[in-house]
C-alpha positions in Angstrom: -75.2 -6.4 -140.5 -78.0 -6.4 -143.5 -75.4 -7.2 -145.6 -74.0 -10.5 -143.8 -77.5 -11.6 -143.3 -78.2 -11.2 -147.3 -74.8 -13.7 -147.5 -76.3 -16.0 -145.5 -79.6 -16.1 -146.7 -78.1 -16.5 -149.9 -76.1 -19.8 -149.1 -79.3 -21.1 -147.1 -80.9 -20.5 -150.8 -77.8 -22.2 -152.5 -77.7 -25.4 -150.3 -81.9 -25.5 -151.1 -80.8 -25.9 -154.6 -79.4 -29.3 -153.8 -82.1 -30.2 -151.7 -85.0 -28.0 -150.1 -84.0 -29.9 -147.0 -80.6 -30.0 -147.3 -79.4 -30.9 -143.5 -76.7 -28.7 -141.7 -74.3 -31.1 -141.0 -74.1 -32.2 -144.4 -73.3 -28.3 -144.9 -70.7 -28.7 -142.2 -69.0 -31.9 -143.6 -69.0 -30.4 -147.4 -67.4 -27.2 -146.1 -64.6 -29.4 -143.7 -63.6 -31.8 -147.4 -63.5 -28.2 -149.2 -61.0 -26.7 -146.6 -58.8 -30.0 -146.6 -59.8 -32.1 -149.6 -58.0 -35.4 -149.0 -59.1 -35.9 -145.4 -59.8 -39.5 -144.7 -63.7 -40.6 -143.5 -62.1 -40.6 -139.9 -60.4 -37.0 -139.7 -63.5 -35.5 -141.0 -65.6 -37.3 -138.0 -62.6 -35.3 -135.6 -62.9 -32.4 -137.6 -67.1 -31.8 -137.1 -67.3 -33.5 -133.9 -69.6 -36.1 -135.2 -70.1 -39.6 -134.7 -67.9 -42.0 -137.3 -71.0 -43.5 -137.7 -73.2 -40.4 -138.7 -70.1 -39.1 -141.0 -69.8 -42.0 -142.7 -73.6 -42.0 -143.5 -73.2 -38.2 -144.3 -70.6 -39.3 -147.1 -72.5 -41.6 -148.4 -75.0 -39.0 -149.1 -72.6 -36.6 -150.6 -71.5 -39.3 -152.7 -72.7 -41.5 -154.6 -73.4 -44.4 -152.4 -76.1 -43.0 -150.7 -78.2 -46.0 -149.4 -81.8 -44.1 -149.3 -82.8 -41.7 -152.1 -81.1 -39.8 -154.4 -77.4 -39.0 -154.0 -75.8 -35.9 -154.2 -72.6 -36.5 -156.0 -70.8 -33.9 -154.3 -67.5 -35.2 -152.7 -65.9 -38.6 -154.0 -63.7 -41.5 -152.4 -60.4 -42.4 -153.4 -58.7 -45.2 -151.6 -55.0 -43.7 -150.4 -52.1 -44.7 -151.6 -50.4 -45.3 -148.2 -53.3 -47.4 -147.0 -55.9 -49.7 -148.7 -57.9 -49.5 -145.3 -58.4 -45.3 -145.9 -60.8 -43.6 -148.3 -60.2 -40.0 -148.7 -62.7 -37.4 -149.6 -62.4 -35.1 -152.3 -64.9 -32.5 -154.4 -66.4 -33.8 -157.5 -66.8 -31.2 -160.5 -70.3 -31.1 -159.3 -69.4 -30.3 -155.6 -66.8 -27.6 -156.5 -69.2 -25.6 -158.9 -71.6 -25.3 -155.9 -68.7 -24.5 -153.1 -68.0 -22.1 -155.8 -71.0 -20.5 -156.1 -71.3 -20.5 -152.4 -67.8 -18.5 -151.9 -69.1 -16.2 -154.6 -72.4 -14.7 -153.1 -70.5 -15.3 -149.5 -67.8 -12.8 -151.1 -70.7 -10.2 -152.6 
C-alpha cells in the first residue's frame, strides 16, 4: 500500500508543477481528453459528470483561452470536420509530456 501512496503523492507533486493549486477537476478533465483525445467540449461534460458550463471554463484553462490568469496550454481545440458547431479536444506537446510523466512515476 506504501507503494501506491508514493504513486500518488507523486502525481499530486506533478500536477503542483503546473500549478501549486492545480484544481482536481481540471486533473479529471485532462485525464478524460488523454483517454479519448478527440472528444468534443460536450462528451467530456458526460464523461466527468460536470456542468457544460464548468467544462467549458475548465478547457479554457487547459487551453489557451483562459479568460483569468495564465493559461495552461495543455489540451487544444480543433473544430471537426463533420460539424463547424463542435470543437474537439486534443493534447498539446506540452500536455502529453506531463500525461507522460504522470503514467511514468504512476507505472514506478
Amino acid at each position: 500500500m506504501k507503494k501506491e501512496i508514493e504513486g500518488f503523492l507523486g502525481l499530486l507533486r506533478e500536477l503542483q508543477k503546473i500549478d501549486p493549486e492545480f484544481p482536481l477537476q481540471y486533473a479529471i478533465c485532462l485525464a478524460e481528453v488523454t483517454l479519448n483525445e478527440g472528444l468534443s467540449v460536450t462528451e467530456l461534460s458526460n464523461r466527468t459528470g460536470l456542468a457544460l458550463s464548468t467544462v467549458s471554463r475548465i478547457v479554457g484553462a487547459l487551453s489557451k483561452y483562459r479568460q483569468m490568469g495564465k493559461p495552461y496550454e495543455l489540451i487544444d481545440l480543433k473544430t471537426s470536420e463533420t460539424s463547424r458547431r463542435t470543437k474537439e479536444i486534443y493534447l498539446t506537446k506540452k500536455g502529453k509530456r506531463i500525461v507522460g510523466n504522470i503514467a511514468g512515476l504512476m507505472a514506478a
